[in-house]
C-alpha positions in Angstrom: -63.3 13.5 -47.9 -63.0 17.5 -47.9 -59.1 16.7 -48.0 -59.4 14.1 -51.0 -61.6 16.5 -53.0 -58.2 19.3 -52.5 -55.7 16.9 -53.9 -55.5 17.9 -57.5 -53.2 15.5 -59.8 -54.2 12.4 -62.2 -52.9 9.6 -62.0 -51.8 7.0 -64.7 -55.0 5.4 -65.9 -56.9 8.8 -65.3 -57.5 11.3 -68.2 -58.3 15.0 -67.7 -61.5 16.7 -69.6 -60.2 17.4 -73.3 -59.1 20.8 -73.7 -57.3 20.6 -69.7 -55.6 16.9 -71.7 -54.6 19.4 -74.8 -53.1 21.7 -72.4 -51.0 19.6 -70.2 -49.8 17.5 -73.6 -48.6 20.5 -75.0 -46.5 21.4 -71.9 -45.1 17.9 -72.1 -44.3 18.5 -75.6 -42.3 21.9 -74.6 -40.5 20.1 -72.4 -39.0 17.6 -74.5 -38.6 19.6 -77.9 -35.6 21.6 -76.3 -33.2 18.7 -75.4 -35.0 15.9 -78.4 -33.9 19.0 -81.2 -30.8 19.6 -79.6 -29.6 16.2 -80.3 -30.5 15.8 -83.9 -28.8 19.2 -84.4 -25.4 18.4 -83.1 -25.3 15.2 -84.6 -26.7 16.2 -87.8 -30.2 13.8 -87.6 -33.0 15.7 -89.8 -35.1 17.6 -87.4 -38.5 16.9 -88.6 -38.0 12.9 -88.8 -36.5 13.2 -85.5 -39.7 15.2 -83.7 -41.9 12.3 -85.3 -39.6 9.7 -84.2 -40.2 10.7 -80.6 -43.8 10.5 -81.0 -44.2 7.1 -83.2 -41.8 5.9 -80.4 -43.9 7.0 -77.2 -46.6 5.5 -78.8 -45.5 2.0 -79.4 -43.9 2.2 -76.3 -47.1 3.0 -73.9 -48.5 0.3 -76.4 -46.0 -2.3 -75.5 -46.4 -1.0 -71.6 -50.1 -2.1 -71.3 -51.0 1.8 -71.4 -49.5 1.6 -68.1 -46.5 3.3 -68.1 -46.3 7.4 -68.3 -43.4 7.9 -69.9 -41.8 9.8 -73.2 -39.4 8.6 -75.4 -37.4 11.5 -76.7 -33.4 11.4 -78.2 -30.7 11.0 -75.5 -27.4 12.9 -75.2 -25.6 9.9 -73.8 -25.2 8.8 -77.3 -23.8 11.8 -78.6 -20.2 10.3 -78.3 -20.7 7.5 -80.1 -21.9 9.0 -83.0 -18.8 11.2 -83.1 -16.6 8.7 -82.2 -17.9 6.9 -84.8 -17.9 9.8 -87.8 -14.1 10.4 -86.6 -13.2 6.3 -86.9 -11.1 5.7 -90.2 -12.5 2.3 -90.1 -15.7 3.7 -90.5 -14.3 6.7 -93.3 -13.2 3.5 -95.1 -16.3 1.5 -95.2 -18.3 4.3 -96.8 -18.3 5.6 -100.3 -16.0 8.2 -102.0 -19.0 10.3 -102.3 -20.4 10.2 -98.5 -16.3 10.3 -98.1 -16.4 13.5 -99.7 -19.7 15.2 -97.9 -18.5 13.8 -94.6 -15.2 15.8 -94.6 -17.5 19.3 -95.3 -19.9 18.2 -92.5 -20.1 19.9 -89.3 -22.6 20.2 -86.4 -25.8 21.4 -87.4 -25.8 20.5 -90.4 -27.5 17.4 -91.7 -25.7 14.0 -92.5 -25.0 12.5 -95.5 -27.7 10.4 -96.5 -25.6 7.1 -96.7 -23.8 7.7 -93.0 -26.7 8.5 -91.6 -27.7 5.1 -92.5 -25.2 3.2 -91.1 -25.3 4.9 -87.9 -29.2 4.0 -88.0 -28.3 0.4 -87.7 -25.8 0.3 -84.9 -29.0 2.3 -83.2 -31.5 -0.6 -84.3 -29.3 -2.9 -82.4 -28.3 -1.7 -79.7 -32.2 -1.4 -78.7 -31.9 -5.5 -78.5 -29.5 -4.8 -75.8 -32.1 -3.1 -73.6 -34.8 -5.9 -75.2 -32.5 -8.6 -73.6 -32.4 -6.6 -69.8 -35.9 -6.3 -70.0 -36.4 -10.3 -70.8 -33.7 -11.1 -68.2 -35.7 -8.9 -65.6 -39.4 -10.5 -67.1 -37.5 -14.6 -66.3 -35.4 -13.8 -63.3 -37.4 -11.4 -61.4 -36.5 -7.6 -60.2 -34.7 -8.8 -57.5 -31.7 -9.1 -60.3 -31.6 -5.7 -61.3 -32.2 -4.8 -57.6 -29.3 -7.2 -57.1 -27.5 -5.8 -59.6 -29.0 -1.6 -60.0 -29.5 -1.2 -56.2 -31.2 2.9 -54.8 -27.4 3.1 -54.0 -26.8 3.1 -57.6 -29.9 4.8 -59.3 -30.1 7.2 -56.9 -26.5 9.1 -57.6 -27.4 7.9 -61.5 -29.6 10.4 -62.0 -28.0 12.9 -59.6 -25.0 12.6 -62.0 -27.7 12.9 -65.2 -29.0 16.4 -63.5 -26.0 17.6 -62.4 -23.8 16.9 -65.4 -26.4 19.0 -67.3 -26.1 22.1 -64.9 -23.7 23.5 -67.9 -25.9 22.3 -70.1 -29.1 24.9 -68.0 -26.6 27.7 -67.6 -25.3 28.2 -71.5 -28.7 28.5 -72.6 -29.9 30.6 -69.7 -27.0 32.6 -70.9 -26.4 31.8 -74.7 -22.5 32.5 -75.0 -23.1 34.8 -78.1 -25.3 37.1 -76.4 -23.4 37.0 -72.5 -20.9 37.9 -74.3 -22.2 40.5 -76.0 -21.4 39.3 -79.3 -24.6 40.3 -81.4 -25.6 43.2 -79.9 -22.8 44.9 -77.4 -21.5 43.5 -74.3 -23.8 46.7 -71.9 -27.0 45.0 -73.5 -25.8 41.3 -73.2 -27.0 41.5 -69.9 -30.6 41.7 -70.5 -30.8 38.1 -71.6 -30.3 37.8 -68.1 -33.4 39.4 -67.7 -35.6 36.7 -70.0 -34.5 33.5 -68.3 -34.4 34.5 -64.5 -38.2 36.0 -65.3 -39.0 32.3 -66.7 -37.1 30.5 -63.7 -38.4 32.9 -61.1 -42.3 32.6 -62.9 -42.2 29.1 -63.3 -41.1 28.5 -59.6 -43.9 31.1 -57.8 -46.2 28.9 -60.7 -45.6 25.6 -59.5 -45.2 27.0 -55.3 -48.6 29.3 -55.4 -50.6 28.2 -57.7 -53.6 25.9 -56.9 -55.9 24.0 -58.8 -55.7 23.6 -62.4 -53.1 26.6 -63.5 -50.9 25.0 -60.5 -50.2 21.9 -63.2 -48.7 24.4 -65.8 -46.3 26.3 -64.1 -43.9 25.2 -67.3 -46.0 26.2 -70.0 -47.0 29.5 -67.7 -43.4 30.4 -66.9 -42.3 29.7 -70.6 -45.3 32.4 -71.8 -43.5 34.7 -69.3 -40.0 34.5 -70.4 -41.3 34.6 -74.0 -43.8 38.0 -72.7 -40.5 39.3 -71.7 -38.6 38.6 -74.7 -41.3 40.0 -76.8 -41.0 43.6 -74.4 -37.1 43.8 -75.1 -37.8 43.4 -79.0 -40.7 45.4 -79.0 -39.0 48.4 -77.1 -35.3 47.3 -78.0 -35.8 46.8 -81.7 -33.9 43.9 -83.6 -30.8 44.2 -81.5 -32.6 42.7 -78.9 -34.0 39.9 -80.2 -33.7 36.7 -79.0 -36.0 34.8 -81.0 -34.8 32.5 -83.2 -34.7 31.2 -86.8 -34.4 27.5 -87.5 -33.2 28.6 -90.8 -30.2 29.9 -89.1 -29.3 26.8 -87.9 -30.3 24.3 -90.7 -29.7 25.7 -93.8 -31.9 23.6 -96.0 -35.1 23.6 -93.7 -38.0 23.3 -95.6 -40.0 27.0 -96.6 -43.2 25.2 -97.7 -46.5 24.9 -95.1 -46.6 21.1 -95.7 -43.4 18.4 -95.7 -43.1 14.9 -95.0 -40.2 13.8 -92.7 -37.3 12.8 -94.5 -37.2 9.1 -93.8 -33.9 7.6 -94.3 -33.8 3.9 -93.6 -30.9 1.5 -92.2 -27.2 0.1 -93.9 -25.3 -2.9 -92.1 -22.2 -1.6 -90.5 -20.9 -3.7 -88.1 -18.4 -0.6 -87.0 -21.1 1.8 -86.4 -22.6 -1.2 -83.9 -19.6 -1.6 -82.3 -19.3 1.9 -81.6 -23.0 2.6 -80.7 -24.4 -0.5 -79.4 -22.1 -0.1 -75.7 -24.0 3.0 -74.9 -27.1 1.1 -74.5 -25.7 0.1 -71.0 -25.6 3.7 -70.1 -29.7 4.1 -70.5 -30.5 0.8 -68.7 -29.8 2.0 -65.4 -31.3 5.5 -66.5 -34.3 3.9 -67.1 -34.0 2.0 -63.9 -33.9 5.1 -61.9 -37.1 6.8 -63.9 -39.0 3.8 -62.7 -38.2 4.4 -59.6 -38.9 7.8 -59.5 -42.3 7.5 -61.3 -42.9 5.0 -58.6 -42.0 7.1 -55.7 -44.2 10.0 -56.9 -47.3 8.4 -58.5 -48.3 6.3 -55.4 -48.0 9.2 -53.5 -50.3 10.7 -55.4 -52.3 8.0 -55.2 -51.9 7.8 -51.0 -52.9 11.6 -51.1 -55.8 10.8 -53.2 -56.7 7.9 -51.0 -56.9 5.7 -53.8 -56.9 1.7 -53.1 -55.5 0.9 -56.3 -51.2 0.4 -56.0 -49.7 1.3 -59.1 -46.4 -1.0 -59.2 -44.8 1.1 -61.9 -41.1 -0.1 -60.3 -42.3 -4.3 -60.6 -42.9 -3.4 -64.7 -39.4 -2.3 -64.8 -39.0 -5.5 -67.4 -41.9 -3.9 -70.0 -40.3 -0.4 -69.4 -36.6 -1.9 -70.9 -38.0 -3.6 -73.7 -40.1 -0.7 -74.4 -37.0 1.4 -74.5 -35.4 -1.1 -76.9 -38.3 -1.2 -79.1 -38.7 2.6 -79.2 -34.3 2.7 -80.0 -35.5 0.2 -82.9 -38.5 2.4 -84.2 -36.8 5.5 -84.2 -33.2 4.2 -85.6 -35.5 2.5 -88.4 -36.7 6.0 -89.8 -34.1 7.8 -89.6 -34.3 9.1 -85.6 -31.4 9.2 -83.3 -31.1 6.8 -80.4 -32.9 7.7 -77.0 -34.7 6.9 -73.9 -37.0 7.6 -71.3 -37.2 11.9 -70.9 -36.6 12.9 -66.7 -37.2 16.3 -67.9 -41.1 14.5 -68.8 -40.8 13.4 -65.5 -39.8 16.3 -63.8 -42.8 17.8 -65.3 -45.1 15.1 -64.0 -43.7 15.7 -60.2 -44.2 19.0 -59.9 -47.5 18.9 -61.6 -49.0 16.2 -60.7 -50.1 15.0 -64.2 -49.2 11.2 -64.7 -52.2 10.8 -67.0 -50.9 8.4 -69.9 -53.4 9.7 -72.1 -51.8 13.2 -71.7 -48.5 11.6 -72.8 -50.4 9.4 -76.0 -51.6 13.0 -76.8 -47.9 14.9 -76.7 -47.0 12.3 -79.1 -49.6 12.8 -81.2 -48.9 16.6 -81.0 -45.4 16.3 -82.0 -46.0 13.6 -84.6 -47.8 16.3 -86.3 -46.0 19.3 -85.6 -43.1 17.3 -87.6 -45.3 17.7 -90.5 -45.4 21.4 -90.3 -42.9 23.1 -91.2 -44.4 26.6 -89.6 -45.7 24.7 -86.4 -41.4 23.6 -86.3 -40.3 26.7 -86.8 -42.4 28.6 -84.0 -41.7 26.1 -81.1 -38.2 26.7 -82.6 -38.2 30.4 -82.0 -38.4 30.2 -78.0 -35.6 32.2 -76.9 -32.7 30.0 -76.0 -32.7 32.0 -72.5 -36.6 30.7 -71.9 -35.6 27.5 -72.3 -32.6 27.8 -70.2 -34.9 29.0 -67.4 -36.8 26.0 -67.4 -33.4 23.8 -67.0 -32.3 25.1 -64.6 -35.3 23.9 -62.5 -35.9 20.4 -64.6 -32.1 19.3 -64.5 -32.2 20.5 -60.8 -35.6 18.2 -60.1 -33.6 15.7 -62.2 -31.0 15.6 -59.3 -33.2 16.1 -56.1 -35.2 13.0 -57.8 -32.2 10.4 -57.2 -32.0 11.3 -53.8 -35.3 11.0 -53.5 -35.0 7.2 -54.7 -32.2 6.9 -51.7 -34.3 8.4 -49.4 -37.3 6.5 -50.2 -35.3 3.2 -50.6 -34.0 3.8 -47.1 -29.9 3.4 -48.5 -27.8 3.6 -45.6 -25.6 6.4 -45.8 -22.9 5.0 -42.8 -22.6 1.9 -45.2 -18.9 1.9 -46.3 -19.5 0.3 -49.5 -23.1 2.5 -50.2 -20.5 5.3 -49.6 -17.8 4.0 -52.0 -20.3 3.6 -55.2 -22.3 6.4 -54.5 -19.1 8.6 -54.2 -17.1 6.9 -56.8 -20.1 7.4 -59.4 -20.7 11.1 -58.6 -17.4 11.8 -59.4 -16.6 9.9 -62.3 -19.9 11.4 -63.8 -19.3 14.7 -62.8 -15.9 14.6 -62.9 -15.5 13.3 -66.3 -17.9 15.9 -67.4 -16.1 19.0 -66.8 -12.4 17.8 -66.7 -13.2 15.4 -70.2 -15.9 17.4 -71.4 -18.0 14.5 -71.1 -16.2 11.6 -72.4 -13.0 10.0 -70.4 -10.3 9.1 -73.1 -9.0 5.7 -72.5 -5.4 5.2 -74.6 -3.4 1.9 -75.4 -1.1 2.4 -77.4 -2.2 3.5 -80.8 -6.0 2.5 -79.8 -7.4 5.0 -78.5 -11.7 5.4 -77.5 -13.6 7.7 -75.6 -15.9 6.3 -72.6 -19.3 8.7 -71.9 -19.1 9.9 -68.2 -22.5 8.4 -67.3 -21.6 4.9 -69.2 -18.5 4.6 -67.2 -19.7 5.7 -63.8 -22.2 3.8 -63.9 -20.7 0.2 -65.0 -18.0 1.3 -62.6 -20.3 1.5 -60.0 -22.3 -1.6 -61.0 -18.9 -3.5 -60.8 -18.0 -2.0 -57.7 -21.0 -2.8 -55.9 -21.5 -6.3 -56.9 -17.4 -6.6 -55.7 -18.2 -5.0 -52.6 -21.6 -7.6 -52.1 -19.1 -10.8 -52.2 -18.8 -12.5 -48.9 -21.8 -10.0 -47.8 -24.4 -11.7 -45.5 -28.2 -11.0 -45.5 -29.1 -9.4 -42.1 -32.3 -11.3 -41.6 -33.2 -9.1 -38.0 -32.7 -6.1 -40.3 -34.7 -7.2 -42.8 -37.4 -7.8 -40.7 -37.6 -4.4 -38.5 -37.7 -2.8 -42.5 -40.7 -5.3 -43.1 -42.1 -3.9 -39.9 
């Protein structure tokens, strides 16, 4: 009993008291604004529409889950590629108007779209959300055991070792912003002490979430972001505005609103069948993402649940069908109103590990939260201002838990690691993900000819190692005596 009563977490159908619920939703809400801002940023989405995007869209989803799912929907950087691949096409510069021809060839990154692109790119998003619709209905008829056929631990597992791992640069350049490392804004002697900000919000957060206990032991995120922030607040109180890391949104988006109140700006959706040719593939990418945050919410919920000696089993990985098609809805939501494309958040996830917080409540209450903040243009702009270096802090340790997650699935899965074929797609996906990440910067060209497209790393490690396995499985036979000392 005395052991029971020390286990502190909730699990998902339990809700903290309000204010401890407020708490832990806003540290869920820090923890996907960084990576969910980023991507309307560099592809040019409006910021505001996209923080209420993320939130409509974790809503419906839960919704469409039963309430039984804890997970947050928030924009995903495998889709970055398409979107430029797309703005580059000449088919594409053809289909649009002289006018959007026109603003297109001044845009660049960070600055908002063109209205009447942004469109079209909104509908090859809508649609490719039916592709993750049709897994989800294909898992619902058939059973799991297809995607277990077909999206083994073998295959999850490095998945999202290759999702954490290809972000490492990603953790690094904003623990470090380049400008600043470099010494660019205020002197290369003093470009050190941003140094300073994100190892104090790494070091905090990790001494949070390892010593700790009871209720401040589930915010060792939102603890070790007030640190880095305490620290950056030290440098510019004593250091003056050359050492300021804060930051402006208005630096970034030039036309961000200056008024207190403003409604998203919803753009709605333009058939282009280019823009779903493009986009729609990338939907294959996020399948077996999402497959693998199943399994990790699995994995770590019922042994929460074990600790707590709790006699409810929470089956998260048998709902793996309701978690696709909630993807898919939440990609048809959010492309809708003007959101970029997205998926499950393993940075949410992350968060939920180490604190122990799978409360769905606590997520419907993050959405919420950011569905309002989008209103707000002050609210924005402060979460916003964290130092580039605080957030960096905390990716090194999320993208890290990202990647200790996945072998976590192959540990828990029991993958046999003398397997020569487990070997061959676990190897062959690590390094096309990685690989293609820092030799490609991400996307491996493929050329014939005068065609030429760009594959996203994950996307093709990942179908390559969904085609390699089921090659590898022909001819295989079922070791029934196996099978059975597992059972036992």
């Amino acid at each position: 009993m005395n052991k029971q009563n020390q286990t502190i977490g909730y699990l998902p159908d339990e809700r903290p008291t309000l204010w401890k619920l407020f708490l832990y939703a806003i540290q869920q809400v820090i923890v996907m604004f960084p990576a969910t801002i980023a991507v309307a940023l560099i592809t040019g989405f409006q910021v505001s529409t996209t923080i209420f995007a993320s939130g409509l869209a974790t809503i419906c989803f839960i919704l469409v889950t039963g309430r039984k799912i804890p997970l947050y929907y928030g924009s995903s950087f495998s889709y970055l590629s398409a979107v430029f691949s797309l703005l580059a096409s000449e088919e594409f510069y053809k289909e649009i108007s002289p006018t959007a021809q026109t603003a297109l060839d001044s845009w660049s990154s960070g600055q908002v779209l063109p209205g009447e692109v942004l469109s079209y790119v909104q509908f090859g998003i809508i649609l490719s959300g039916l592709v993750s619709i049709a897994a989800g209905l294909l898992v619902k008829f058939m059973g799991n055991h297809v995607v277990e056929k077909i999206l083994p631990a073998s295959i999850t597992g490095p998945i999202a070792m290759v999702i954490g791992l290809t972000l490492a640069g990603n953790a690094l350049s904003d623990a470090a912003p380049k400008a600043l490392a470099e010494g660019a804004e205020f002197g290369v002697e003093n470009g050190s002490w941003v140094w300073v900000v994100s190892l104090a919000t790494l070091l905090s957060t990790i001494i949070f979430s390892r010593y700790l206990k009871g209720f401040l032991g589930q915010l060792p995120l939102l603890l070790g972001a007030g640190v880095g922030c305490a620290v950056a607040g030290l440098l510019y109180a004593f250091g003056g505005k050359d050492l300021n890391m804060f930051r402006d949104i208005k630096d970034i988006v030039s036309d961000f609103p200056t008024t207190l109140f403003a409604v998203p700006a919803f753009t709605f959706p333009k058939v282009s069948w280019v823009a779903v040719a493009t986009i729609m593939p990338i939907a294959f990418a996020t399948i077996p993402e999402s497959t693998a945050h199943m399994y990790q919410l699995d994995i770590y919920v019922n042994d929460l649940a074990k600790k707590k000696s709790s006699e409810k089993k929470y089956n998260l990985a048998q709902m793996l069908d309701r978690n696709l098609i909630g993807d898919g809805i939440g990609d048809m939501i959010t492309g809708f109103i003007g959101g970029p494309a997205g998926t499950n958040y393993g940075e949410n996830i992350s968060t939920m590990a180490i604190t122990r917080v799978f409360s769905v409540p606590v997520l419907i209450v993050a959405a919420i939260i950011a569905m309002v903040i989008s209103f707000f243009t002050p609210l924005v702009n402060a979460i916003y201002a964290i130092p580039t270096a605080v957030i960096g802090g905390l990716e090194i340790y999320l993208f890290g838990a990202i990647a200790a997650q996945g072998i976590a699935i192959m540990i828990e899965k029991k993958v046999d690691m003398f397997s020569a074929k487990n070997i061959a797609v676990i190897a062959s996906i690590m390094i096309i993900g990685i690989g293609g990440n820092y030799a490609f910067g991400g996307n491996i060209p493929v050329v014939f000819e005068n065609f030429q497209f760009d594959i996203p790393c994950i996307a093709g490690a990942a179908i390559f190692g969904i085609l390699l396995n089921l090659l590898l499985s022909i001819g295989e036979k079922k070791n029934n005596n196996q099978d059975l000392s597992d059972q036992i």
